[in-house]
Each structure stands twice: as C-alpha cells, then as structure tokens.
C-alpha positions in Angstrom: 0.0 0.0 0.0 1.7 3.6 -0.9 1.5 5.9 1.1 -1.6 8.2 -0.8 -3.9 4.8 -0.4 -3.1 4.6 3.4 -3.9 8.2 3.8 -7.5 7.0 2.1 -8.1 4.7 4.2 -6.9 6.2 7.7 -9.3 9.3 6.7 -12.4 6.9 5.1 -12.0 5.3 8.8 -11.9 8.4 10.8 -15.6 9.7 8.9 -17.0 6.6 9.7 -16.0 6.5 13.7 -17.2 10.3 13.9 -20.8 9.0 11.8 -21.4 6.4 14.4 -23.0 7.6 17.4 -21.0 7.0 20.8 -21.1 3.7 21.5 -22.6 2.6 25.7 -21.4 0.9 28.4 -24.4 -1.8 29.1 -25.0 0.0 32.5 -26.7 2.4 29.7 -28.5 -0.3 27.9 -32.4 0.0 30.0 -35.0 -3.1 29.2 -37.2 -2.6 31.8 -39.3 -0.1 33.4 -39.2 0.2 36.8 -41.4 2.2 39.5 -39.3 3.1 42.3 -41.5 3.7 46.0 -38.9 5.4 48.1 -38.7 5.8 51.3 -38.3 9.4 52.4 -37.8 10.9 56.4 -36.6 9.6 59.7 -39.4 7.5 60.4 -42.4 6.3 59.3 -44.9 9.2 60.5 -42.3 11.8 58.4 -43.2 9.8 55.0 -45.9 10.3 52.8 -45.0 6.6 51.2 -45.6 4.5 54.5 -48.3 3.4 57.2 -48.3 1.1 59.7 -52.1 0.1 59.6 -54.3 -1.4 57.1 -57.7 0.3 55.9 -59.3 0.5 52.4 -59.7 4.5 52.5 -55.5 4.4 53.0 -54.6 6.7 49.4 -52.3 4.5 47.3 -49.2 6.7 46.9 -48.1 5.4 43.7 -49.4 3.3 40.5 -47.9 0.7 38.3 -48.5 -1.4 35.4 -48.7 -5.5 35.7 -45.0 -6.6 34.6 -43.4 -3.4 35.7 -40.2 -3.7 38.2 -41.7 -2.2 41.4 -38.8 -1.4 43.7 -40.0 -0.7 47.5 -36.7 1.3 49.5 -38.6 -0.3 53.4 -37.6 0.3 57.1 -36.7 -1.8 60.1 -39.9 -3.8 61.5 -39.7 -1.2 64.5 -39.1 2.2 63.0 -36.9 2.2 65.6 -33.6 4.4 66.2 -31.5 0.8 67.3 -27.6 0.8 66.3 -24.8 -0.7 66.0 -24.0 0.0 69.6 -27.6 -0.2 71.1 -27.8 -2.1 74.6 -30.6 -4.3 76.0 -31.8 -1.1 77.9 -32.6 0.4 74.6 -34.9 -2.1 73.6 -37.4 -1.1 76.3 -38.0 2.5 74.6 -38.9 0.6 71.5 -42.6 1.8 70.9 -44.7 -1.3 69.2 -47.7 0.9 68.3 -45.3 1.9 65.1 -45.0 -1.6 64.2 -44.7 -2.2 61.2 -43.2 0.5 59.1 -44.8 -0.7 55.4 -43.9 1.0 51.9 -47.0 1.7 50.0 -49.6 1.1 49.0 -49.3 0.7 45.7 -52.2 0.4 42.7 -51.8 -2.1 40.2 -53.6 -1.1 37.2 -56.6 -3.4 35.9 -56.5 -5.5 39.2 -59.9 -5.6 40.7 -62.0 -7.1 43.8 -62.1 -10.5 43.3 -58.6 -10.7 41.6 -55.2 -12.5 42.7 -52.3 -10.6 42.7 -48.8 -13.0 41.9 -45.7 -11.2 43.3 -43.1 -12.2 42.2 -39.5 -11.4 44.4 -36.6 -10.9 42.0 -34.1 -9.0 44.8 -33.4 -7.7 48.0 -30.5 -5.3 48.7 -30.2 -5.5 52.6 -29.2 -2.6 54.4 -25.4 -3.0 56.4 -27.0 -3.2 60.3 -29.8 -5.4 61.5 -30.7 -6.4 64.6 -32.5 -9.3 66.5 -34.0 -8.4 69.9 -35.6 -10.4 73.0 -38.8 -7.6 73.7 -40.1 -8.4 77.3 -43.6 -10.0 76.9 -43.2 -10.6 73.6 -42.0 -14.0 72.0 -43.2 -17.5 71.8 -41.3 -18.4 75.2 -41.8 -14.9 76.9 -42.3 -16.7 80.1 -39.3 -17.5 79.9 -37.0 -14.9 78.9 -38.6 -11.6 80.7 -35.4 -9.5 80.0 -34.4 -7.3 76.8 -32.0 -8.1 75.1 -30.3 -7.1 71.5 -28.1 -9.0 69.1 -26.6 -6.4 66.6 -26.1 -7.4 63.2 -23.3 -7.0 60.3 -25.1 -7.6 57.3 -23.9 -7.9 53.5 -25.0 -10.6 50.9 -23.1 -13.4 52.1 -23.7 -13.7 55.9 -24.3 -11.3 59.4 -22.4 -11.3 62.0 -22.7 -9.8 65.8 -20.5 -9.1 68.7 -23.6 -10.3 70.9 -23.7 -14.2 69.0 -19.7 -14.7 68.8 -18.9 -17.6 66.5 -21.7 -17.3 64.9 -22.0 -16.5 60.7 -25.6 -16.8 59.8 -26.2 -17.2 55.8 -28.1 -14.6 53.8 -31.4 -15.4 53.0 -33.8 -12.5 52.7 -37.3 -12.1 52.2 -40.5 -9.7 52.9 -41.5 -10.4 56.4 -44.6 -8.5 55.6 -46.5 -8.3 52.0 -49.9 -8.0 51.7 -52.9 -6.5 49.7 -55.4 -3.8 51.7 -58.6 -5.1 52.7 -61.9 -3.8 51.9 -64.6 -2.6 53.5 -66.2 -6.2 54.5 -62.9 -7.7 55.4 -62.2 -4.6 57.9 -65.7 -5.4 59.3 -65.5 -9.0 60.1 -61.8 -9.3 60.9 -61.9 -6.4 63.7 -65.4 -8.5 64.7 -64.1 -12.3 65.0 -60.3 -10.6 66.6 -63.0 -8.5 69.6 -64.8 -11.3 69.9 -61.6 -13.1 70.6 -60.2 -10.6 72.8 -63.6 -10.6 74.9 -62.5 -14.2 75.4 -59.4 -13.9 77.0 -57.5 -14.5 73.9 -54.8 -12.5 72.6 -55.7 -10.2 70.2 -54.6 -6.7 69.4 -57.7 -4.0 68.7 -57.5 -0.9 66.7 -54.9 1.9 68.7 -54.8 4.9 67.0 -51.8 5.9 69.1 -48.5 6.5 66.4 -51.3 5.1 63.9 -50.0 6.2 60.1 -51.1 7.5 58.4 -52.5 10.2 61.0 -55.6 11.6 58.8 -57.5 8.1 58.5 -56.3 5.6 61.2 -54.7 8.3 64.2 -56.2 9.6 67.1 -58.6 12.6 65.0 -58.4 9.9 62.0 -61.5 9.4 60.1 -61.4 5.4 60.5 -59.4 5.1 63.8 -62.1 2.8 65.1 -61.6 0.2 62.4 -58.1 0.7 61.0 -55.8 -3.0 61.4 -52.9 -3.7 63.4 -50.3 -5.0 61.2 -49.1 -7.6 63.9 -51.2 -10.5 62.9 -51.3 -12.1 59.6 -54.2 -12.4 58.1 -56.3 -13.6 54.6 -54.8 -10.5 52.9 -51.2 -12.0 53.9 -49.4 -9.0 55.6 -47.1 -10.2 58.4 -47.0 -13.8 57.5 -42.9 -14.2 58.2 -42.9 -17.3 55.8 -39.0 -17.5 55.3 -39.5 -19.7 52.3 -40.7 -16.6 50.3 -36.9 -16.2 49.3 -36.1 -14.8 45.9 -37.4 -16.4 42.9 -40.8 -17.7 44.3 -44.2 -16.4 43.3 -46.4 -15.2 46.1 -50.4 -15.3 45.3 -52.6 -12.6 47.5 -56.2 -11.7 46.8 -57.0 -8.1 45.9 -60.4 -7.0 48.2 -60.3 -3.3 46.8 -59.7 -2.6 42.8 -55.7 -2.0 42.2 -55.2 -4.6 45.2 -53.0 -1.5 47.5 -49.6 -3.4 47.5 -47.5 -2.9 50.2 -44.1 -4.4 51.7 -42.3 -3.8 54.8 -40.3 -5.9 57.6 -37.9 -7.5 55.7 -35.8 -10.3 57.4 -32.3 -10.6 56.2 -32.3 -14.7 57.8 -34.9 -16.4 60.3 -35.6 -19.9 61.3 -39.1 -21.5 60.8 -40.8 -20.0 63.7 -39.0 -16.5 64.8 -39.6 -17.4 68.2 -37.7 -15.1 69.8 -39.9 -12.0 68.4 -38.3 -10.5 65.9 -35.7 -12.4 62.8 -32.6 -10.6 61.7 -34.7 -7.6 61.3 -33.7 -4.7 58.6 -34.2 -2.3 56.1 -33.9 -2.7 52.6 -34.4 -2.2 49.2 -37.0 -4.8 47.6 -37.6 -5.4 43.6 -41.0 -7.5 42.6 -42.9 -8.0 39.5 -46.6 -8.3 39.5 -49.3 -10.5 37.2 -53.1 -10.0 37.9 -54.7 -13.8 38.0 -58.2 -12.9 37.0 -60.9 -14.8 39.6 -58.4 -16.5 41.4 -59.3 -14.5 44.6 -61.5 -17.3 45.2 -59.3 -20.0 45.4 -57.5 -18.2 48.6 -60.4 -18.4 51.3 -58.3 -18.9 54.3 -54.7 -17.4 53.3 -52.0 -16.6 50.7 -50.6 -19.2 48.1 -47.3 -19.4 47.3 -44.9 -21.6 44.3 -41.7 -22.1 43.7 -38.8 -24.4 42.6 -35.3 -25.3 43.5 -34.2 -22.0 45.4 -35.9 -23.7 48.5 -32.6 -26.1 48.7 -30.3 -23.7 49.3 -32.5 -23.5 52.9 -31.8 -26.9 54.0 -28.3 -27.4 56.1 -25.4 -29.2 55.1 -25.2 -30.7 58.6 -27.3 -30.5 61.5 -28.6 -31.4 65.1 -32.0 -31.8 66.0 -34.0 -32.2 69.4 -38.1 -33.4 69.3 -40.9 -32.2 71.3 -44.0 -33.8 72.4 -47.0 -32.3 74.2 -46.0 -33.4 78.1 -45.9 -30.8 80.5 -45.6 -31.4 84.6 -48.6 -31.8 86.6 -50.2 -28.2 87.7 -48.5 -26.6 85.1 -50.5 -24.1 82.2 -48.9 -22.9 79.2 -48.9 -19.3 78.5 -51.1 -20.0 75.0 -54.0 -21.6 77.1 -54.1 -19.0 80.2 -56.9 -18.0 78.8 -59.1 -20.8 78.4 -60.8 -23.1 81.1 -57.8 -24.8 82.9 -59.6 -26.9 85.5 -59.0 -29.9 83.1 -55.7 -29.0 81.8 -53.9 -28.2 84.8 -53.7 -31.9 86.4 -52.3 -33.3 83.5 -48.8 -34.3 82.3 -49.9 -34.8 78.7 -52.4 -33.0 76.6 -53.8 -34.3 73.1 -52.9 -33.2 69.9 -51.3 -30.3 71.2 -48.8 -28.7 68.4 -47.8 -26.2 69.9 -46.9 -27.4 73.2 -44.8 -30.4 71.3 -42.9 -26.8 69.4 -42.5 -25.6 72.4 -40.7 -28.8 74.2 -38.7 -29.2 70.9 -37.2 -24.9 71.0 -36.4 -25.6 74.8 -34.9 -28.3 74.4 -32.7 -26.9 71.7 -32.2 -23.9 73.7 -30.6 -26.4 76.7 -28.3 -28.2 74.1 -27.2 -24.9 72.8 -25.8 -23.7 76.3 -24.5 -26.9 76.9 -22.5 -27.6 74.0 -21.8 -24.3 72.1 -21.2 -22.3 75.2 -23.7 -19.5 74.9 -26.0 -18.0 77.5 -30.1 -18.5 77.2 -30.6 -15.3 75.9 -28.1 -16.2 72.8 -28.7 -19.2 72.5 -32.8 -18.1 72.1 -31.8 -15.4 69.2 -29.8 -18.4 67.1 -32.8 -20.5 67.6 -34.8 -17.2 66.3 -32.4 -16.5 63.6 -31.4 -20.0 62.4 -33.6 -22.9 63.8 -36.3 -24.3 62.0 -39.4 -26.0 63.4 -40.9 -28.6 61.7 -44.1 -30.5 62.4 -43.0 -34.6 62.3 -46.7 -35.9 62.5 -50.1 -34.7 62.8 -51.9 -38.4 63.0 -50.3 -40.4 66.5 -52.6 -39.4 69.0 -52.2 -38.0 71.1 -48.4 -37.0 71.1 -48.0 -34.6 68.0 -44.3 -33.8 67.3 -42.4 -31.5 66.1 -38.7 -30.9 65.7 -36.3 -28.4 66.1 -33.6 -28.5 63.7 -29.8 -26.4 64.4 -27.5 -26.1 60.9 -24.0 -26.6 62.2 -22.5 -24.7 59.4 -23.7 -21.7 61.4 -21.0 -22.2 63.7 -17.7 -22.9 60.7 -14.8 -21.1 61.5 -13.3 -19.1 58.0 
C-alpha cells in the first residue's frame, strides 16, 4: 500500500468512527421499566409513602403497570432508632404501636376485587446493620425470657455477623416479612369482629390503637377510620405479616385483591430467620426490595383462608449441610399451664402431664430443648442461644396423626458455627 492509499483509508475510517454515534457501556443499555417507591424521612410518621395500619380508605401513593419492576426502599420492623452499639436497655423504649413500618400502598392497574395478585420477588439489597432483639412480653417463650436483650447485626449478601452471638456466621437469606394487599370494607368489618370477639375471650388479640397510627388523617387519634383501621401484627387472609422464610427470591407469592388496584404494600424485611421466629423478631432490617406483579383474573377465590405461594429449586439452598435436632412432644408437669392456654378453662388442663394433639406445646418442648443443648454444648448463654434459635432454627411439624403425642422438631444447621 503507498502511502496516498493509506492516507485514504486512515481518513475513510476516521468519517465513519465520527458518523457512528458513541457507542454505551451496558449499564446504559435499560430493558425494563421500573417504579421506584422510596422511602423518604426519619421515620415512618415523616413519609408520605408509608403506614403502619391497614384500611381501604389508606390513598395509594403510587401506580404501576402489571410486569413493571416495582422497587420498595422499606424500614426496620420497629421504625426504631436501634444501632450498632444499642444495649438491652434500649430495647425497652422501642414503641410497638409503630410496628410495622410498610412501603406503599401501591395500585396495580386493571387489578380488581375478586382478583389474585402473583408477586413475584426478583431482589433484595439488605441494608449494612440489622438487629434481632428479646422484647419483654413478647415471644413465643416470653415466660421464659422476661429481659431485653439485643443482638446487633453486620449484614452484606453473604452472611451477618454480631459481637452479641460470637462464632456465629448466619447465611443470607432474605425475604419480605410483611407483604400484603389492603382489605376492603367487609374484610375490615369482620376481621376487627371475630379478633373482639376473641379478645372478649381472654385471647390475645390486638384492637385498633390509633396511638403513632399512620397515616395520621384516616387511622390516628382525630383519623376518620381510627375505630376500624388493622394492626399489622397479625397475619391475616390478605397475607401481611405472615414471616414465611420460604418466600426467598425467585418464588411467586399469590394474595387476593379486596379493593380494585389490590394497594400493594411491603415492609419488615428479614435478612435470615428460622421456621418460627420465636424469639420475636428475625434478623430484622431495612432494605431495598424489587417485585414483579401479574393479575390472575378470579383466582381471589381459590384463597379463602390465606396466601398461596410456588416455587422451585431455590428452597434447597435453605436446608443445612449438617445438622442437630431435638423433638418435642405435648407433656408438661402436673399443675403446670402454658402461656397459650391461660386463657381458656384450665380446670382440666392443669392436672395433667400430657395434653392431646397439642402442636404447639410439642414446638414448644422441641425450641427448649434446643435452647438447653445450645448452652451446653456451644457455650452461649439462654438469651443467645434463644436469638440463634430465632435466627437459624427451623421447626418442623413430624406428625399430625399419632394421637395424642404430635411432634415437632427443632432442627440447628451446624455450618452456622464454621470457623473461616
């Protein structure tokens, strides 16, 4: 090639680079359309975006199209002001009239009464702190454990870690403890019914309290529904607090929308938990939480009782690679009442050392149990020992059928406690 022909070419090349437009990293490259709900203030009461009740005239804050990326920036179950460096002592200014701190709602466009709403989890982004506390009178042995106490939390997307639980890594595996659809105007009607009713009994059950009620205008103390507005505590038919741990990324959760647009909302997200969170509260953050939503025309009706939920293989990566396990059946010691049946009639229950088909009592027997082997062999105190069974240990039901001892076991992953 002489020299003129190269000169061609090097200028031939040069117009052609300076035609072409600039060429993008893929970080430029967008496929899908996302609605971001962000979370804005200090605490809940400060955002327009959030409430911590649940009430058909609750404003959706936001719309969005079925198949749209819907990205919910949540709080800390507590809307709390716990640290890093919080101590036990701090957990007793923890105010549980602002549980839970939810993002939304949200109105998903064409979804109407009668309607299933499939969620579907594609991410969660934790925040770097979390925390797992003991709340006095609180917790499924709060008998038992009457002090506060507070595990702090490291977080990233591999595993947490807390000066409080030394030795112990506990594997990321995050999911909404909270997602639900609002309820309409007959749900509010019969729920805060049967949960009075219940109350009246002697039965747990937590009434409407407009105190630190959000938002302020329809569920506070001047709030135009404050009479009827939901706690967020229980779960119920609409799903809400439900603190399934198998919802884990990848699986399809099915709720039934009671008001047209459903009013999606999401909120307590749990970085880890074992099968009960017994102890109160999970690994508890904040974070930042993508879904995808599908209406399923009619299929409200399918749901009469709860949620549905589907899935496939991501459900493995929750079993241990090793573990120990201790079983619990429903025996108790003569003159003895469990907390759960305080409120019923205890003149036959009291006498005896073994009650029939009692589930609960067997999960009980099984978490102590656990609890004892934990101190005893991994050197922690009851208090720690209770958050790792909160955090890590899963409860499983063995049989429902061989009367009358149900069973249930309590299963520890010993990976938990690898050295690396």
């Amino acid at each position: 090639m002489n020299n003129r022909s190269g000169f061609v070419l090097a200028s031939s090349l040069l117009c052609w680079a300076i035609a072409l437009p600039a060429l993008a990293d893929t970080s430029s490259v967008k496929t899908q359309s996302t609605v971001v709900v962000k979370k804005k203030g200090t605490y809940c009461a400060d955002d327009p975006n959030c409430m911590n009740r649940y009430h058909p005239e609750i404003k959706a804050v936001m719309k969005a199209k079925p198949g749209q990326m819907l990205r919910f920036e949540t709080r800390d179950a507590l809307d709390s002001d716990l640290n890093i460096k919080s101590q036990p002592k701090d957990v007793l200014g923890v105010d549980l009239n602002r549980v839970h701190p939810l993002t939304g709602p949200v109105h998903i466009e064409g979804a109407k009464r009668g309607d299933a709403l499939a969620i579907t989890l594609i991410d969660i982004e934790p925040d770097e702190y979390g925390y797992t506390t003991v709340v006095p009178g609180f917790g499924f042995l709060r008998d038992k454990f009457p002090n506060p106490f507070i595990a702090n939390w490291k977080l990233n997307r591999m595993e947490a870690v807390s000066d409080q639980i030394p030795g112990v890594r506990v594997p990321f595996n995050g999911f909404m403890g909270t997602v639900g659809t609002m309820p309409g105007p007959q749900e509010v009607k019969d729920w805060v019914k049967r949960e009075t009713e219940l109350g009246a009994a002697g039965g747990i059950a937590l009434p409407p309290e407009p105190k630190a009620a959000i938002p302020a205008a329809v569920c506070g103390a001047n709030g135009s529904h404050k009479a009827e507005c939901l706690r967020s505590i229980p779960p119920r038919e609409n799903g809400g607090n439900m603190d399934i741990k198998q919802m884990v990324v990848g699986t399809t959760l099915f709720l039934p929308c009671y008001i047209d647009g459903c009013g999606l909302f999401v909120g307590d997200v749990h970085y880890a938990q074992g099968d009960g969170e017994v102890a109160g509260t999970a690994i508890e953050m904040g974070a930042k939480v993508t879904v995808r939503t599908q209406i399923r025309k009619g299929m409200a009706a399918m749901m009469k009782n709860g949620p549905h939920f589907e899935g496939g293989s991501q459900l493995k990566k929750l079993e241990p690679d090793r573990f120990y396990a201790t079983v619990g059946y429903p025996l108790k010691k003569a003159g003895e009442i469990p907390p759960y049946m305080t409120y019923l009639d205890n003149k036959k229950i009291a006498p005896l050392t073994n009650l029939s088909e009692d589930l609960t009592l067997a999960a009980r027997n099984a978490l102590i149990e656990m609890i004892d082997w934990l101190v005893a062999n991994k050197g922690l105190t009851p208090e720690q020992a209770y958050v790792v069974t909160s955090v890590a240990v899963d409860l499983r039901i063995g049989n429902l059928v061989d009367l009358p001892n149900y069973a249930v076991s309590a299963i520890l992953p010993l990976e938990i406690f690898d050295k690396k």
